[in-house]
Structure formats: C-alpha cells, structure tokens
N, C-alpha and C positions, 0 to 999 in steps of 0.2 A: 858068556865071556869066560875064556881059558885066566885062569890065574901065570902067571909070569912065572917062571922059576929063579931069576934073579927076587923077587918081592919074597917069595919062598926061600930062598938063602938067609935072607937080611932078619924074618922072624927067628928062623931057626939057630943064628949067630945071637939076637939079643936074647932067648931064651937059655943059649948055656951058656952064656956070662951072666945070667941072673943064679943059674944053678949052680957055679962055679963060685959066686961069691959068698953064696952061704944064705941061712935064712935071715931075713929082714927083721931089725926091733923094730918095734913099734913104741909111739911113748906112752908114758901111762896110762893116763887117760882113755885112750884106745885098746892098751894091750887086756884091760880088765875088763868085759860087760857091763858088769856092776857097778863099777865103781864111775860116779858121773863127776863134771866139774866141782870145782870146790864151793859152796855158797857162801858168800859172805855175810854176816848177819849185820843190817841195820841199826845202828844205836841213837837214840834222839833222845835227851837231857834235857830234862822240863826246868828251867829256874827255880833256884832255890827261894823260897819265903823272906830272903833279905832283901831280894831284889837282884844280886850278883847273877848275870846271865850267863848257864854255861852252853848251850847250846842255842838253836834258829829253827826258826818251821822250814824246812827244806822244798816245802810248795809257795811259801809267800817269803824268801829271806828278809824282805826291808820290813816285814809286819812287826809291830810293837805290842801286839796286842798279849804277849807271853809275860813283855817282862810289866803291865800293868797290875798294879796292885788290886788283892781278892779280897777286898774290903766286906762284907754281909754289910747289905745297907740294910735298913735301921726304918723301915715302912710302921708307921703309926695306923691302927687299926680305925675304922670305922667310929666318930661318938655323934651321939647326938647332938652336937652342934652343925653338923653337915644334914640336919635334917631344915626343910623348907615348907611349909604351908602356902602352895603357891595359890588355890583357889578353892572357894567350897560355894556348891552347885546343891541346887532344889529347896526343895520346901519342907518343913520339919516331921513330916510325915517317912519322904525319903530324901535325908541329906547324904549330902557325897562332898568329901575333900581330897584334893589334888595334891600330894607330898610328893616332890623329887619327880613328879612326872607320872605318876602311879596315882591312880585311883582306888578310893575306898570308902567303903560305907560303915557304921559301927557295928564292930564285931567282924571285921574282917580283918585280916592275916597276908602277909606277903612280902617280899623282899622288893628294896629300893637300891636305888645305885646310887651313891654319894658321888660329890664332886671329885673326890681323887680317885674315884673307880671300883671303889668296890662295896660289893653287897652287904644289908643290912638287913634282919627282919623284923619286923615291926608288926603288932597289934594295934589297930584302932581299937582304942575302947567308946572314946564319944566324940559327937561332932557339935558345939556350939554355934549356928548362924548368926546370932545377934550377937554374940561376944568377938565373930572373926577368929575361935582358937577349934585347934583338933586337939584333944588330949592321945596320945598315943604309949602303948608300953615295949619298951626293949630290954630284953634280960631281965625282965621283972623290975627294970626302973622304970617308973610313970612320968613322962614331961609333959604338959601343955605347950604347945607350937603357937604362935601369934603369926595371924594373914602377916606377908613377906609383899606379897605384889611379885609382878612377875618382872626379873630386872630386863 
C-alpha cells in the first residue's frame, strides 16, 4: 500500500513545529540517569520505658502488645520439694525407684522434670524397700524422699 501524501504533509508540518519550538525540558527526575526518585526513610518509635506511647506497629495499629509493660519475670528454680517418690519396684537384690516419672537404681544419675517444668539432676544414692524412702543427692545436698503414692 502507497502512503498518502496528504499523511506525509501532516508528519512533516508536526515535525517543524516540534523543531521550531526548541528543545524539550524534561523534569528532573528524567533529565538526569542517575539520579532516581527520592526515598523516604521509614521511622517507627518503640515506647519509651514509662509507658508514654510515641509511635504504633504499622502492620498490627490496634496491637497493644508495644505499650505492655517488660517486666523480667522472676521463675523460681528447681528445689527439692518438687521431688516425688512415686514407687519403688523389686526385690533388694535389684531395687528400682520411680521419682518424677524417671526410673533409677542406686548409684544412678539423671535429670527429672519437676512440676513447673524444668530439669533437675539428681543421684540416687540408696533405695530402702521396707522403709518406702529413696535417699537421693542434688548439688551435693542429701534428702530422703518418703513413698508419695501416685496422686
């Protein structure tokens, strides 16, 4: 297909008014390669220690969980009261007692989990059948455990 020579007029009329007006600004942004938009930098303000809240988590705004208080709670370690003598098994040739769920024989070694969860280790030193006790040592303290029953 022939190109039209009026369509050929119409380019050639908007081409020297583009040339006739001069060269084109471009804005900033554009006129430099380098130089990219501006970034804004993020700022988030954790609460201060009194409580006074200066800024919000911008992913959860109604979360409260910022301006709660960082109290260190205050966990009480392992004592030997959280130890239980729930059963002692065999005959005095081989006795076995059952502490905290854990089995041992005299002269064994091993860690028990207390009621509020955490480990203790412990030595059996001896097992009495007829008396219903295990003597057992922690940290080098010696306590006798009295049979508990199992609750």
């Amino acid at each position: 297909m022939k190109p039209r020579p009026h369509t050929l007029q119409c380019l050639l009329a908007a081409l020297l008014l583009m040339v006739a007006a001069g060269p084109l600004t471009l804005p900033a942004a554009l006129a430099s390669p380098n130089a990219g938009p501006e970034i804004q930098q993020s700022v988030f303000d954790y609460p201060n220690p009194n409580g006074a809240s200066k800024g919000r988590d911008p992913f959860f705004p109604d979360s409260t969980r910022l301006q709660e208080s960082k109290s260190p709670k205050q966990s009480r370690g392992p004592s030997l009261s959280d130890l239980a003598l729930k059963s002692i098994l065999g005959t005095p040739p081989q006795v076995f007692a059952i502490i905290n769920n854990h089995t041992f024989a005299p002269g064994d070694e091993g860690d028990v989990i207390t009621q509020n969860g955490q480990r203790l280790h412990i030595h059996c030193v001896a097992i009495n059948p007829k008396a219903m006790t295990a003597t057992v040592e922690v940290n080098g303290t010696s306590v006798t455990l009295p049979y508990t029953g199992v609750p």
